[in-house]
C-alpha positions in Angstrom: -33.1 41.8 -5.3 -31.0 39.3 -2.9 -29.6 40.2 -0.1 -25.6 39.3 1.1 -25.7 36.4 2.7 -25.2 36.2 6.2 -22.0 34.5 6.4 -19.7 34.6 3.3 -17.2 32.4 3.5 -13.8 34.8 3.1 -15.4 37.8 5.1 -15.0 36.2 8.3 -12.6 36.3 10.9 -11.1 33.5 12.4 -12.6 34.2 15.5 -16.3 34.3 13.4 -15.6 31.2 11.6 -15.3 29.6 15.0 -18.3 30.5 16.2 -19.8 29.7 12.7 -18.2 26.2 13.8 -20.4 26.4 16.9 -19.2 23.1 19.5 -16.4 21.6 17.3 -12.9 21.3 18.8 -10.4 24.4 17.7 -8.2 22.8 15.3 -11.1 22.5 13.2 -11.5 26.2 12.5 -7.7 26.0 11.3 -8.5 23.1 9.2 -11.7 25.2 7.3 -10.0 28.1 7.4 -6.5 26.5 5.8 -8.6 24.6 3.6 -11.0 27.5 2.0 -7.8 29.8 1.3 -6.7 26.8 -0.4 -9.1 27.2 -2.6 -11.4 23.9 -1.7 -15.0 23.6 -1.1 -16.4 22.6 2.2 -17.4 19.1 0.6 -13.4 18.6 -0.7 -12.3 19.1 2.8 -11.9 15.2 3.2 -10.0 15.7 7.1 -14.1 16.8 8.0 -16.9 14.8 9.3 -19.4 13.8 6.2 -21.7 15.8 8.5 -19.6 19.0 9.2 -19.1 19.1 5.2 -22.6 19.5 4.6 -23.3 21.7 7.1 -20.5 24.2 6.1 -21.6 24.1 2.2 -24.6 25.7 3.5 -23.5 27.7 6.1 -20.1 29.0 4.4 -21.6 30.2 1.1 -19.3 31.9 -1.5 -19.8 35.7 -3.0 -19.2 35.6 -6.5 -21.8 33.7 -8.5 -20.7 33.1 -12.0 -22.6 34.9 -14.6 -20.7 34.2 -17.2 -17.0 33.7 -18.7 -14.9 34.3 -21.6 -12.2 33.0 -22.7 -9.4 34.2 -25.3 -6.2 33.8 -26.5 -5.6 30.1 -27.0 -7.0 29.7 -23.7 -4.5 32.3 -21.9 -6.7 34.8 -21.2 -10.0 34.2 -18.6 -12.5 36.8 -17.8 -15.1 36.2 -15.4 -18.3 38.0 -15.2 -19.8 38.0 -11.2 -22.9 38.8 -9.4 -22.9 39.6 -6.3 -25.4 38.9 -3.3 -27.4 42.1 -3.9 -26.8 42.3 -7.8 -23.6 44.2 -8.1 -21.8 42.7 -10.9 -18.1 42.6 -10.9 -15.3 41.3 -13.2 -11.8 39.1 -12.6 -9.2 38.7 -15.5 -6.9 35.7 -15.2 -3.8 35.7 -17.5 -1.6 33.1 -18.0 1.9 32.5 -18.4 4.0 29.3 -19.3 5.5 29.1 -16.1 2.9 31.1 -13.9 -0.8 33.2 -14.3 -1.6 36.8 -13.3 -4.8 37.3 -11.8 -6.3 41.6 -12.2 -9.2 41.8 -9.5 -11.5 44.1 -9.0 -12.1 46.5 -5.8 -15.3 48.3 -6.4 -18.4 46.9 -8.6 -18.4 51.0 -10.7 -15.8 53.7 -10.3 -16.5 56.8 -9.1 -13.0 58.3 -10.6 -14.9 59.3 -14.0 -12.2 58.8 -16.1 -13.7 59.2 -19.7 -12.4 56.7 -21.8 -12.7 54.1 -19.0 -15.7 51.7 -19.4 -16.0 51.1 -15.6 -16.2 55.2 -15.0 -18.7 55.5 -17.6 -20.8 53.1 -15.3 -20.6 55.2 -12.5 -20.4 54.3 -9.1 -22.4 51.2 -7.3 -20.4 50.0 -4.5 -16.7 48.9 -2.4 -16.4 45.5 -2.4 -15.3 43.6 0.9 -12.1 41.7 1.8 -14.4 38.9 1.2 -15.1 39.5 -2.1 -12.0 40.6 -3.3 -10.0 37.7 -1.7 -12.7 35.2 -3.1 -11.4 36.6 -6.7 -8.0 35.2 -6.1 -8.3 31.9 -4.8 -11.2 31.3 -7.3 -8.1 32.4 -9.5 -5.5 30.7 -8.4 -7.6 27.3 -8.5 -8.1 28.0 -12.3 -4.4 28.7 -12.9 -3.9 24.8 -12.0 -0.9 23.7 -12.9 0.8 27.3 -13.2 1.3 29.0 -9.9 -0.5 32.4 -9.5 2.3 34.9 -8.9 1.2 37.8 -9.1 -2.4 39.6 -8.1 -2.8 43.2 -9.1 -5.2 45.4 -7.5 -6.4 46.9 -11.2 -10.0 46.1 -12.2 -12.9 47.7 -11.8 -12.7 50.5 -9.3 -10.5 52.5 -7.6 -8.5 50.7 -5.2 -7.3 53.3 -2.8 -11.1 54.9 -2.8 -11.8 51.6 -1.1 -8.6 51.6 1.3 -9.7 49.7 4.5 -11.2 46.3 2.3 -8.3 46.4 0.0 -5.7 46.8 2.6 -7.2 44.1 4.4 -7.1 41.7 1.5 -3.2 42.1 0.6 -3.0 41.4 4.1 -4.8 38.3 3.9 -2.8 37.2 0.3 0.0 37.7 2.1 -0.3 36.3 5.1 -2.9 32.8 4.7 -2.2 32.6 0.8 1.6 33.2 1.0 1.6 36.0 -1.6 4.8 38.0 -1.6 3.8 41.9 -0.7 6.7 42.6 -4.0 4.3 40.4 -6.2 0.8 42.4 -4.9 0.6 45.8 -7.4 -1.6 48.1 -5.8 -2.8 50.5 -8.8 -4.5 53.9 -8.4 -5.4 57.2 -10.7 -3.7 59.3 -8.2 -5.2 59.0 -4.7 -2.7 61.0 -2.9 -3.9 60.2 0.5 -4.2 56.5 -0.1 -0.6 56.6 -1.3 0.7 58.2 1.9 -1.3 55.4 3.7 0.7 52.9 1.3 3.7 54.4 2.5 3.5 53.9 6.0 2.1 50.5 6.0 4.6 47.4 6.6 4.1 45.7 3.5 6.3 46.9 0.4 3.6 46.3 -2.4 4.2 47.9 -5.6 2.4 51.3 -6.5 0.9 51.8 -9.7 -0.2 55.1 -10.8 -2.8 55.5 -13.8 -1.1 58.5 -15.3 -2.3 59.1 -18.9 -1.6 62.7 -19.0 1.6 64.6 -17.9 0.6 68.2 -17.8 -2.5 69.0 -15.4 -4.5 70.6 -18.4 -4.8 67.3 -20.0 -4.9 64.9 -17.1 -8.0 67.6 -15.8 -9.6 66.3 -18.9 -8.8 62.8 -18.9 -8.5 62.0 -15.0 -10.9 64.2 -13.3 -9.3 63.7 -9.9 -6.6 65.5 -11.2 -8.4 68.3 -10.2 -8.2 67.2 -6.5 -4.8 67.1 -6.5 -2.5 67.9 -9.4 0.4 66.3 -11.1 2.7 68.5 -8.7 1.4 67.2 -5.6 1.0 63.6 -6.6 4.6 63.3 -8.1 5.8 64.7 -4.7 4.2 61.8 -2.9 5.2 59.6 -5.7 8.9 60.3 -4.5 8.3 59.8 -0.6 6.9 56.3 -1.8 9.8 55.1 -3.6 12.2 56.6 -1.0 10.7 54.9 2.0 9.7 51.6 0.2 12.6 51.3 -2.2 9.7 49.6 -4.7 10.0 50.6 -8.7 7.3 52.5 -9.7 4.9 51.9 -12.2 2.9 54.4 -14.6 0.5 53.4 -16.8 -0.3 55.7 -19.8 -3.0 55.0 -22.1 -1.9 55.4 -25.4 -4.8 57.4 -27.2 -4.4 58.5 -30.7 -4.0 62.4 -31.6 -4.2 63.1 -27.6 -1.8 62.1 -25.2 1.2 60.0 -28.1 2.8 63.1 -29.4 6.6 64.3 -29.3 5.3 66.9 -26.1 3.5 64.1 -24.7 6.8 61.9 -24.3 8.8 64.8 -23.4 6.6 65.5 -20.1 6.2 62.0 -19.2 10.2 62.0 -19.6 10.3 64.5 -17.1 8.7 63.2 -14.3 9.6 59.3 -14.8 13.1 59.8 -15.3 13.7 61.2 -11.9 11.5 58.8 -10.3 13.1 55.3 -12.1 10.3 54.6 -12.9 8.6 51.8 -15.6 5.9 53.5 -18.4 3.3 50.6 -19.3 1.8 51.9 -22.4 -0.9 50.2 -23.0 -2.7 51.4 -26.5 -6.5 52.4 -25.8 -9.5 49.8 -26.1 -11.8 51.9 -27.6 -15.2 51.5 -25.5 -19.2 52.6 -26.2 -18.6 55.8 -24.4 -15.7 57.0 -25.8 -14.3 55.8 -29.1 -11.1 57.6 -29.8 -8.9 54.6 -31.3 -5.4 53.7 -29.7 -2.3 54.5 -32.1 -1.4 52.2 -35.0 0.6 49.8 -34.1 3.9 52.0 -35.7 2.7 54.9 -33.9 2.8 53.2 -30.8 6.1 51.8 -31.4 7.3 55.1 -32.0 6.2 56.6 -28.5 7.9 54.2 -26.9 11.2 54.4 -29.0 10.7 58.4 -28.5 10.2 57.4 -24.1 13.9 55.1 -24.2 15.6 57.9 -26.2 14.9 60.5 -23.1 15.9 57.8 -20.5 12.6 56.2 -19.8 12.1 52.5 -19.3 9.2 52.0 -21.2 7.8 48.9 -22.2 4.1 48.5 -24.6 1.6 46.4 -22.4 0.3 43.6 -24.9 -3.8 44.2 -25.3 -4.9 40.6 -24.3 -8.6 39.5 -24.5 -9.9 42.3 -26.7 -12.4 40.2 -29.0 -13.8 39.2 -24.9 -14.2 42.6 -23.7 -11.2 42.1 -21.0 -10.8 45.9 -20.8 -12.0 47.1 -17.6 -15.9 47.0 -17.0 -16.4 46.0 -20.6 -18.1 42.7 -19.8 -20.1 44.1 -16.9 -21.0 47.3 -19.4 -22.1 44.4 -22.0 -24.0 42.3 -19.6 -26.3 45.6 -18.1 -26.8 46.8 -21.7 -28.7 43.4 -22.4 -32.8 43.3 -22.1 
């Protein structure tokens, strides 16, 4: 198996990619680095020697090696299959918009969060990724959206992003600061980390939080989201409330809507009880059955029903559109696809 390679392009410093630059004057360091967060290649970079160009095609190699794509929905809808240096594999969804694209990247290649009707938790656990190779996701991203302008980058792929604080930290640092990504358009998601959100809370940046709820009552969320375990709805709703106060960001949960188990009239009536108080927005997002567990999501009416049942108690719910289904665009689907193949 490969090893990384010794210099990846968006895993150095500034101060690295100087020294990568050995002799050459300062400003060119600035021009590489401006010009690779830009998304080009070292051989686009026009303002470079001829000879420089080659050199740094070598010497500035990228992460993610394409294994394969999909595409879907008219062409609104990319997923990216990559493999990694040491043969991690690891997947980017790109969704666009008319006026702008969505990019979802991924923060660990596996999950060790064990949710069961996840397809990246039934993988189990392989690695984090580095700032490097989350940041490479995005620009490689943004550079597909061409003409739409990537707006908004959320932090909900494969792995669990707070499990993997330091690298993702780092990156939202880096699409913010050299990529000119607003912190309020960077959604950090997690299944209920609660030291990771306290971190969140304290940092400068107001990025939006994004809990992966799916059970409001710790009997069922013990089943469905093991970490519950760890630390229970009472705890993590707690912390929920210091992040809202001290950011003054809407919160986010997402509930997977999985027929006969977490849609009924009790179900609404818990999540009621804890959004309500927090403002905060339900995405509902009806299951994509995968290999390892295949529970359907509601009908269509069913799911309609929830949500008209969430707005009657006060909740601003909204149902997430499935996008990409016939290409495996749920998380880890592709990468679950791709390692069951001789």
């Amino acid at each position: 198996m490969p090893g990384r390679p010794a210099t990846s392009r968006f895993d150095l410093t500034p101060a690295q990619l100087a020294a990568v630059l050995g002799d050459e004057p300062a400003y060119r360091a600035r021009q590489v680095w401006a010009g690779i967060h830009g998304g080009r290649e070292p051989e686009e970079m026009t303002e470079l020697p001829a000879a420089l160009r080659s050199r740094l095609a070598t010497d500035l190699a990228p992460a993610l090696q394409l294994e394969r794509e999909s595409t879907s929905d008219g062409g609104d809808t990319d997923k990216w299959l990559w493999r990694l240096a040491d043969g991690a594999a690891v997947e980017t969804v790109l969704m666009r918009y008319p006026d702008r694209a969505t990019v979802c990247v991924s923060t660990q290649a596996g999950c060790a969060m064990g949710c069961s009707f996840c397809a990246t938790g039934q993988a189990g656990f392989t690695r984090h990724l580095t700032t490097g190779e989350i940041v490479e996701q995005v620009v490689r991203a943004r550079r597909s959206a061409l003409p739409r302008r990537l707006s908004n980058v959320v932090f909900m792929g494969m792995g669990e992003p707070l499990a993997n604080y330091g690298s993702v930290w780092a990156s939202v640092e880096r699409l913010h600061h050299d990529l000119g990504l607003s912190a309020r358009h960077l959604t950090v998601s997690t299944v209920g980390l609660v030291p990771g959100i306290r971190r969140l809370t304290a940092e400068a940046l107001p990025v939006n939080l994004a809990v992966s709820l799916h059970a409001a009552n710790d009997t069922l969320r013990d089943e469905l989201v093991p970490i519950n375990r760890r630390y229970p709805l009472a705890e993590l709703v707690a912390t929920c409330h210091d992040y809202v106060a001290a950011k003054g960001r809407r919160l986010s949960f997402e509930w997977a809507l999985i027929a006969g188990v977490n849609d009924r009239p009790s179900d609404a009536a818990e999540l009621a009880e804890i959004a309500v108080p927090l403002a905060a927005h339900v995405n509902l997002i009806p299951l994509n059955p995968t290999p390892g567990y295949l529970v359907q999501g509601p009908t269509p009416a069913a799911v309609r029903g929830f949500r008209d049942r969430l707005k009657a108690l006060g909740v601003n719910a909204t149902v997430r559109r499935n996008r990409g289904t016939d290409i495996d665009a749920a998380c880890g689907q592709l990468a679950a696809r791709a390692a069951a193949r001789p």
